[in-house]
C-alpha positions as CSV (number, residue, x, y, z in Angstrom):
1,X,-35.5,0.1,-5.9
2,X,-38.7,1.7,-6.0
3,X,-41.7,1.1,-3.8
4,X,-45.2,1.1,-4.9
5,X,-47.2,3.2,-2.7
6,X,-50.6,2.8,-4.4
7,X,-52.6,0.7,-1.8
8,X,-56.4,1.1,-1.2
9,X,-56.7,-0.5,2.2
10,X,-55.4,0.3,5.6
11,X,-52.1,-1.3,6.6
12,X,-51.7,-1.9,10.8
13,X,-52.1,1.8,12.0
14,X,-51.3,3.3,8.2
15,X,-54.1,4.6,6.2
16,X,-53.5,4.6,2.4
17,X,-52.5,8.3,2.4
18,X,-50.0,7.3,5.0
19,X,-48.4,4.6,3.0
20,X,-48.6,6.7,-0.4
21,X,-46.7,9.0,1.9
22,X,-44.2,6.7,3.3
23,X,-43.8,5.0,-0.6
24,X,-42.8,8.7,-2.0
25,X,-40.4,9.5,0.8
26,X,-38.8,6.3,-0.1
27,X,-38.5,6.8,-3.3
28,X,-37.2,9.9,-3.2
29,X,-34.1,8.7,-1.2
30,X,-33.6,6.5,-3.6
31,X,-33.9,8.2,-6.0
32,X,-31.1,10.5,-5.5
33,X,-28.6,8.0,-3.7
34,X,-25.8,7.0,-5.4
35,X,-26.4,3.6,-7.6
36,X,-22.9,1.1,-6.6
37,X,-21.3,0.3,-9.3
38,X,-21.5,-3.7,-9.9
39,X,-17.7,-4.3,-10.5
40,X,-16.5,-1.9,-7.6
41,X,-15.6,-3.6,-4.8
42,X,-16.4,-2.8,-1.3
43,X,-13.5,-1.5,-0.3
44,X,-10.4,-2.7,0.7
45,X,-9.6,-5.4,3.3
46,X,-6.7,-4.3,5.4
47,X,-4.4,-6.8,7.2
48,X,-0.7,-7.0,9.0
49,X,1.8,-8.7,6.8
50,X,5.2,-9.2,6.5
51,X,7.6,-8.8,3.4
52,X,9.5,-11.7,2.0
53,X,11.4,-10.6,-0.6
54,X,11.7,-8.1,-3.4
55,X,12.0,-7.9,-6.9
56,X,13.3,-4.6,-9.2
57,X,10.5,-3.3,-11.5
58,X,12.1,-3.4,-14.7
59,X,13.2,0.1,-16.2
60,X,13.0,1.5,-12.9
61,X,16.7,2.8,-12.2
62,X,18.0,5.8,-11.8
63,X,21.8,6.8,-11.0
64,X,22.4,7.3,-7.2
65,X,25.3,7.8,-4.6
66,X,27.4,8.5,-7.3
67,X,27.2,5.0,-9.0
68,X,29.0,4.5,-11.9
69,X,26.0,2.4,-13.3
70,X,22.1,2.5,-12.3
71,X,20.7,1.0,-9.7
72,X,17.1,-0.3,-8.8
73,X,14.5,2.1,-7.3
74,X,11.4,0.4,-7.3
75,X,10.5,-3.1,-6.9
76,X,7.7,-5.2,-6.1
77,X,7.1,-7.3,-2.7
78,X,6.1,-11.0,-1.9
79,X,5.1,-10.8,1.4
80,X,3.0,-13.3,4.1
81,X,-0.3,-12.4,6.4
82,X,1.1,-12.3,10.1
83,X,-0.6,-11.9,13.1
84,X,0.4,-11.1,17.0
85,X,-0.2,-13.9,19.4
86,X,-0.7,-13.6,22.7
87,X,2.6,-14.1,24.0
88,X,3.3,-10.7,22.0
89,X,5.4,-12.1,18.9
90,X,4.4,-12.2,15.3
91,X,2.6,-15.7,14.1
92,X,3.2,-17.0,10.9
93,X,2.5,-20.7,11.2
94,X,-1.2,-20.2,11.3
95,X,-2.9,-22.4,7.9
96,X,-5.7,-19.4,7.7
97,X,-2.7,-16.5,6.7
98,X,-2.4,-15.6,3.2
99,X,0.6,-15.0,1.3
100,X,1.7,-13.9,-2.2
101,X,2.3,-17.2,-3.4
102,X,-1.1,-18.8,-3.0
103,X,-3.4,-19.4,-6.2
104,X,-6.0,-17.3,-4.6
105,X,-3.9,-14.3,-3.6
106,X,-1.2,-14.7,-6.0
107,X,0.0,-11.4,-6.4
108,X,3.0,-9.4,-5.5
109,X,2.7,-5.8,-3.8
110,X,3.7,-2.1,-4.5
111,X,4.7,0.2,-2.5
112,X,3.0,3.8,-2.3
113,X,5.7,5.4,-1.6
114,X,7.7,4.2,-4.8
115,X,5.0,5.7,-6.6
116,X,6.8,9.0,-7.9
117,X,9.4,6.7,-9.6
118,X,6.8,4.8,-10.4
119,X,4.4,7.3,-12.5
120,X,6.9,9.9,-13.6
121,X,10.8,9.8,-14.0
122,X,13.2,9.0,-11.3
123,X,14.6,12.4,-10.6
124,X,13.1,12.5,-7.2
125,X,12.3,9.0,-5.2
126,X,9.4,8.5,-2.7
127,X,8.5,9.9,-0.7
128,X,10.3,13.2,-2.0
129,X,14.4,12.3,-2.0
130,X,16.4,13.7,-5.5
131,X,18.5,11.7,-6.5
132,X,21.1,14.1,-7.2
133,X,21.4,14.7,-3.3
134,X,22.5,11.1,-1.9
135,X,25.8,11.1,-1.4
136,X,28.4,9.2,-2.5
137,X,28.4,5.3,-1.7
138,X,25.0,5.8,-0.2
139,X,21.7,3.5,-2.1
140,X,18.3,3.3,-2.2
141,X,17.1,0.5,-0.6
142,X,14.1,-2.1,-1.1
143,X,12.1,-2.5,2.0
144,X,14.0,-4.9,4.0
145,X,12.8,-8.4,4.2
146,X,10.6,-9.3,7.3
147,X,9.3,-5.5,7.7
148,X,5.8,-5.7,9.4
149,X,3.6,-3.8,7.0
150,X,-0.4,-3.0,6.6
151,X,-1.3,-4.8,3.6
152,X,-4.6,-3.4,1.6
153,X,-6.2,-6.2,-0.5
154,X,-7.6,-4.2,-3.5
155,X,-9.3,-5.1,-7.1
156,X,-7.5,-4.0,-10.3
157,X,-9.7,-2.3,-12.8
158,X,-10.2,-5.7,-14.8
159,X,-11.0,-7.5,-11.3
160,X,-7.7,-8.9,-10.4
161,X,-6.2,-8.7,-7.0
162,X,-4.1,-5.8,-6.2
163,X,-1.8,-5.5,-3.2
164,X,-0.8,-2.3,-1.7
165,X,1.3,-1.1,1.5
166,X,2.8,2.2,2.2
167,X,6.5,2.2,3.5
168,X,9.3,4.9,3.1
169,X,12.2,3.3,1.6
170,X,15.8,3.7,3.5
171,X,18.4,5.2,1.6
172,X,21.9,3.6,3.4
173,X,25.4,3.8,3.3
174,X,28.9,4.8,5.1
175,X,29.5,8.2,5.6
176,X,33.1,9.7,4.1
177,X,35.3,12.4,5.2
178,X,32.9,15.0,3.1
179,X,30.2,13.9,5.4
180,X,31.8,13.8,8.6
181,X,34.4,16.6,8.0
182,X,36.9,14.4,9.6
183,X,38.7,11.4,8.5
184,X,35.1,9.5,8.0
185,X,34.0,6.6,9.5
186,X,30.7,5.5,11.4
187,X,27.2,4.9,9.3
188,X,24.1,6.0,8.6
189,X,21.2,4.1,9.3
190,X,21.8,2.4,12.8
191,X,24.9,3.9,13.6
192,X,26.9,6.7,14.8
193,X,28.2,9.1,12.6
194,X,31.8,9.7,13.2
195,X,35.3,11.3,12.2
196,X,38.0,12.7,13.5
């Protein structure tokens, strides 16, 4: 927006000159700001939220753990706003919270660090994992239902609500005696690892 600086009488303590001044320096600024784009949005609103479920993205598969058929390595997320009350625990009964089911939100979310398998081939899985190196009877694994996440509200270029999170997905399974150097036993992920 421009501002007219050519004024002939004296404004509170400003003469014309002043203003003229004041107009140009203005203008100037504005001049070389940069103009917002009118379908950008903001920016994104960030909230805690709390996977549901997940869903493989079709054509998304590659052959891990030595699998005799392809499994699923990217999915999409429905998911529910949650927030801490004051006792400390997660709140999920609150009418306000949004969720991926609601005609105003209705969207599922992707995770960012699928997004290698996502955009190229799935060779090597986010956040940098090659296939060829998990070991026998190990998976991939979706991010596991009621995982506390930050959730970015976005737009889609055409306008249309786009949710986002950032997670790296587990990759599970029981460890054999080529993993132990024993006679196997105990598991990855939340246990020991064992053999004897």
């Amino acid at each position: 927006m421009r501002v007219n600086g050519a004024w002939h009488l004296k404004v509170g303590p400003w003469s014309p000159n002043q203003i003229r001044a004041i107009a140009d320096a203005v203008n100037k600024v504005n001049d070389t700001a940069p103009q917002p784009n009118s379908g950008a949005s903001s920016g994104p609103t960030v909230f805690l939220a709390r996977i549901t479920g997940s869903t493989p993205v079709s054509g998304k598969t590659a052959t891990v753990g030595g699998s005799a058929s392809p499994q699923a390595v990217a999915w999409t997320y429905s998911w529910e706003e949650v927030s801490v009350n004051t006792s400390d625990a997660y709140e999920t009964t609150k009418g306000y919270r949004r969720t991926s089911t609601l005609a105003g939100t209705k969207s599922k979310a992707f995770n960012g660090c699928e997004g290698p398998q996502m955009i190229g081939t799935t060779a090597v899985l986010g956040p940098g994992i090659t296939t060829t190196n998990i070991p026998n009877t190990f998976t991939f694994k979706p991010i596991a239902t009621n995982t506390v996440v930050l959730m970015y509200a976005l737009s889609r270029d055409n306008g249309e609500p786009l949710f986002f999170f950032s997670v790296p997905n587990a990759v599970d399974g029981t460890c054999t005696s080529s993993l132990t150097g024993g006679g196997g036993g105990g598991e990855i992920d939340g246990g020991g690892v064992g053999g004897g």
